[in-house]
Each structure stands twice: as C-alpha cells, then as structure tokens.
N, C-alpha and C positions, 0 to 999 in steps of 0.2 A: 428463604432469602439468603442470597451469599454476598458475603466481604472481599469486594471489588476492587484493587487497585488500578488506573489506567495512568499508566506514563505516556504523558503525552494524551492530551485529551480534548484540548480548547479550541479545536479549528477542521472543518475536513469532516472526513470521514470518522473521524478519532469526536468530534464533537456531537455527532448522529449516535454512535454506539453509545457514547454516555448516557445521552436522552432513552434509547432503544433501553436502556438496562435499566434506568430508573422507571419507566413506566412500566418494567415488569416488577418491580418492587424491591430491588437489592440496593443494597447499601453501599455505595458508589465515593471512592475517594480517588481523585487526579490529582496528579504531581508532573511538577513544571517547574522549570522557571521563575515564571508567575508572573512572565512578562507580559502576557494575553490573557486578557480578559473576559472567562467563558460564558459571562451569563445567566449561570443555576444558582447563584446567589447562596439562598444554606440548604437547597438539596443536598451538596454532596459537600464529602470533604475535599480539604488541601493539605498537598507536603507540597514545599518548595524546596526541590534540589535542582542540584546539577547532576544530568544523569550521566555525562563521560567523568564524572571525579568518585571514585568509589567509597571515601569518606562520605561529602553529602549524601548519595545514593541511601547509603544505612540509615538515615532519616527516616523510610519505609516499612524500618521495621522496629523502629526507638520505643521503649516499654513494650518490648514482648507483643509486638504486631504481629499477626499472621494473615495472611487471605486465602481465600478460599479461590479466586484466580486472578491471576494479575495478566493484566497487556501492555504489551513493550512498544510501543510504535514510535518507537527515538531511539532506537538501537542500530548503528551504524556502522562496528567495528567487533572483531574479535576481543579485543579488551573490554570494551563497554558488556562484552556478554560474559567472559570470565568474571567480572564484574557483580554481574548480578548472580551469576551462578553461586558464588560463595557469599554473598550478600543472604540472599535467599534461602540457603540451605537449610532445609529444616522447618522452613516459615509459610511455603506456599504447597496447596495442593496441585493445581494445573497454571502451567508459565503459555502464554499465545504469544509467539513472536511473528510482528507483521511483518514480511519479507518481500521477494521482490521479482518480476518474470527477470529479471535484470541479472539472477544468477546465470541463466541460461543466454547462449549468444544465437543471434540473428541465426532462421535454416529454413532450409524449405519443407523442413518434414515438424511435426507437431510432437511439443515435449509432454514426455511424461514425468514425473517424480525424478526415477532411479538416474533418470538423465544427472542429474548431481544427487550423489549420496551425500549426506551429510556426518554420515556414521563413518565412514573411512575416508573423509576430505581431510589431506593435512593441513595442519594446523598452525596456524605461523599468529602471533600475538602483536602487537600494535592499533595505532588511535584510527581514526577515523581519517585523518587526512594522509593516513600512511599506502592506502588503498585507492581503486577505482570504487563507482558505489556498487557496481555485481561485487566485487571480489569482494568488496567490505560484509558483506549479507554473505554471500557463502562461508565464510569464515566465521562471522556471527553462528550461521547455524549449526557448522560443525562445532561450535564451542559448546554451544548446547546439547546439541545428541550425544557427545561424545565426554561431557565433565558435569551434565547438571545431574543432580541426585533426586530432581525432581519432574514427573512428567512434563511435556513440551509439543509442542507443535509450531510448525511457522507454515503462517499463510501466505505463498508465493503469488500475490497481487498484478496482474498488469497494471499500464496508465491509469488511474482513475480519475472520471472526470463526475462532473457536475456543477452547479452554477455554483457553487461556493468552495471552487478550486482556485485556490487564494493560489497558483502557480502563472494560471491564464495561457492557459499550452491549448486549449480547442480557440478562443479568441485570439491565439496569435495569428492562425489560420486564416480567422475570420476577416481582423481587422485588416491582414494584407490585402483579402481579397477586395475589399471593399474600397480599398485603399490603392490598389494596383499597382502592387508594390511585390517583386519578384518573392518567391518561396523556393529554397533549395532543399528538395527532395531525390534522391539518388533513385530511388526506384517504385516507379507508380505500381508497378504491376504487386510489389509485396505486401501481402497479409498482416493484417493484425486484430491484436482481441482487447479489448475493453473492461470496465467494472464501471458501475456507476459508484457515489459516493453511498446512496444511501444504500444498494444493493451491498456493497463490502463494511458497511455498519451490521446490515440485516445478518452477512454471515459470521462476523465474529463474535457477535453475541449466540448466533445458534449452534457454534462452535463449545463452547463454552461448556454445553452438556453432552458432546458427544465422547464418546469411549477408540477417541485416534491419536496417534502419536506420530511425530517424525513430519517430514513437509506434507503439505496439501495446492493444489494449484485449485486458485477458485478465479469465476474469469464467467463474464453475461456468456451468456447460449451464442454459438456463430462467431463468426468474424468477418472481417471487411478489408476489402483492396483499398490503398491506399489512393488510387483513380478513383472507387467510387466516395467515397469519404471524400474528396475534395467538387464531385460532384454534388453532394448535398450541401456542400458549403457556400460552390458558384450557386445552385438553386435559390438559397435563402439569400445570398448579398446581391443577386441580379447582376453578378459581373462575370466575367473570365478569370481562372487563376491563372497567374501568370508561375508557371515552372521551370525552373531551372536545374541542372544539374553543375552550375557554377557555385559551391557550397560556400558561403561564407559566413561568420559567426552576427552579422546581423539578418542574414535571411535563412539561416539554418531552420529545419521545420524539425520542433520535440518530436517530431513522430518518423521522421528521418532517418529510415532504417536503410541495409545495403541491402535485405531478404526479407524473407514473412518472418515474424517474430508471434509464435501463437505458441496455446498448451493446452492438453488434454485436461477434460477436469473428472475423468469417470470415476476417480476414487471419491470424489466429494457427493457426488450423484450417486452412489452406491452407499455412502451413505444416508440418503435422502433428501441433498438439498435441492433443490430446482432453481438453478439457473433462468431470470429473465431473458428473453432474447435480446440481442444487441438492438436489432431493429426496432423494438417495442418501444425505446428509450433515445438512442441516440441521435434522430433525426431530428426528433422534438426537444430534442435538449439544443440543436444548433438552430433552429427556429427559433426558440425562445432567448440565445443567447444574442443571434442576429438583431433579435427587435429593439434589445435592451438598447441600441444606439440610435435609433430611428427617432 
C-alpha cells in the first residue's frame, strides 16, 4: 500500500485516478481548495490549500508527512512548481506532474520527448497568469528536472475528453452542429490525437510503478483528421457542419488548430503501456454524447 497525495483530484480525469488507486488499496489523500465536492466521503483524506500560495501548500506536509507519491494536476506555472519543489524536499519519493501536448506547437511531423528538453529549458520564474498555458507547463517542467531533489516525471497529455469533461470542448462541436451554427476551424485537413478521461486515469496510476523519469507523451493509439472528426459528428447530429475559416471568439472550435498537432508515444509503449485505439472509444463517446440531447 502506498501514501498518496493528489493535488487536484475531485473532477476529470484527476477524479477516476483517485477511484483507480483506492480500489487497488493505497491510502489516498486530495488536496484542493475544497471548493468541489468529490464524493469518496472517508475513503480518502483531505488538505485544503491553495496550491499557487506556497505557505498553504506546506499544509501537505504539517507533522512530518511524507508520500510515497504525489500528483500535481493544478500545476500551472514555474513558481507553483519551485513551489513544491522546496515544499517537498525530503518528503516525497516519486513527484507525477500532469502536463500538457500544449508545450509543443502545432507541425506536421509527430513530437517526440527531446522536442522540448526540460533539463536545459531556461528558466524564467513567475505565476500562472504571467505565461501562455504551453509556456506555463514547459517552465513547470524545466523547474522540476532541473531544481527538484526528488524523482519526477510529467505526463504530456493531449485534449482529454469524456463524458465528464466538465470543459464541454467535444459538445461544443456537437451542439453547433446540431444547432447549425457556424464552427471556425482553420484547417480540416490537420491531425490530432486524443486521451480518453479514463484511459489517462488508467495511465497515471500505472505510472506510478514504473522506474522513468523526465517527460513522457501518452496519447489513445492513432489519430484523426480534423474532416473526419467532424464527420462523425455530422453522422450522429444528422446535420451538415457548417465551417468556416472566419475565426471568431464565439465560433472558435477548442480543437482549432493551424497544423496536425500529434506525438509519439513509443517510450511509454516500450515501457509496456498499451495505448487503446482512438477509434475504439471516440466515435462512441460522440454517439453517446449526441443522444444525451435527444
């Protein structure tokens, strides 16, 4: 059994891991806010901090706490991870920072890791609205590869969806179409890759015991054109989408890229995770999200 911290844990994908950890038997404490109401009742415990003020933060480790691994999934900024880095020191075995495809910019060729080093990215210090949110997450990580004293990894996530993405970026899609209400999308023909909610639960907890350091890209098997992804969309709402390349801030699509935006994931597969296919999952997820209106 191991002593679990999750920062950030009551919504998402961050609320699946929790569940994923407790029914392997570990001893599970989230810290929040505590503005959201997770559920697990006295499964697990609670710290209520603030995780950009580095006074509360120490909360996490008041009377001599240690864990055996903590996950950051409210980590936004170079200081919120200088932050914990010295908050930490000394207290935790393995730190999992969830990060983001979002360090890497839009290409037409597929990222790997060293595409952004995190061990020689300089380092500039500031909050979370001082940044873009790539830049805020690359900076995150170089703070960590490069100042923590304790093992680390960050997991560089694409979009994640699933029906309990409290964001509503696959039904914005949806609702236009159905709605016949223009989408402005800049380029159909560009790629992208996916995670479901519960597949990126599945993998931070299997993360957990592997023997890796430094970023990892994890990301469903495959990827998809942004034409055909809006064809499964018109499929399920029985309509035409209406596209536009007139971009404005109410018909902007979250998925609105200028190029393919995708990544390798062969070091995560080399270490033996198995990636679901994207198609195994994603069609049936906007099927089922379609009906929910019906």
């Amino acid at each position: 059994m191991k002593n679990i911290l999750i920062l950030g844990g009551t919504r998402f994908f961050g609320k699946r891991l929790v569940q994923l950890l407790l029914d392997e038997g570990h001893k599970v404490t989230i810290a929040t806010r505590g503005n959201t109401e997770d559920g697990f009742g006295d499964e697990v415990g609670r710290i209520q901090l603030d995780r950009e003020n580095k006074e509360s933060l120490a909360k996490a480790v008041e009377g001599g706490k240690e864990w055996d691994t903590i996950y950051d999934n409210i980590c936004y900024s170079p200081q919120a991870a200088q932050d914990a880095c010295d908050v930490f020191q000394g207290k935790v075995k393995r730190y999992i920072l969830t990060s983001t495809l979002s360090v890497y910019e839009p290409a037409s060729r597929m990222h790997e890791e060293k595409d952004v080093n995190p061990y020689i990215y300089p380092v500039t210090l500031g909050g979370k609205n001082d940044f873009s949110y790539g830049e805020g997450k690359r900076l995150a990580e170089a703070v960590f590869f490069q100042n923590a004293d304790f093992p680390a990894v960050a997991v560089r996530f694409p979009i994640v969806l699933g029906e309990d993405d409290y964001t509503g970026r696959l039904e914005f899609h949806i609702d236009h179409v159905k709605q016949e209400v223009p989408i402005g999308i800049p380029n159909l023909q560009a790629k992208m890759c996916f995670i479901s909610s519960s597949e990126a639960a599945a993998f931070l907890s299997w993360l957990k015991n592997q023997r890796v350091e430094g970023p990892i890209n994890a990301r469903s098997q495959g990827d998809v054109k942004l034409s055909e992804l809006m064809g499964w969309i018109e499929k399920e709402a029985g309509k035409k989408a209406l596209i536009t390349k007139q971009i404005t801030d109410s018909n902007k699509s979250p998925f609105g890229v200028p190029d393919s935006w995708v990544m390798d994931t062969n070091k995560a597969e080399r270490l033996g995770f198995q990636f679901q296919p994207l198609r195994s999952w994603l069609p049936a997820l906007i099927r089922q999200l379609s009906m929910q209106d019906k």
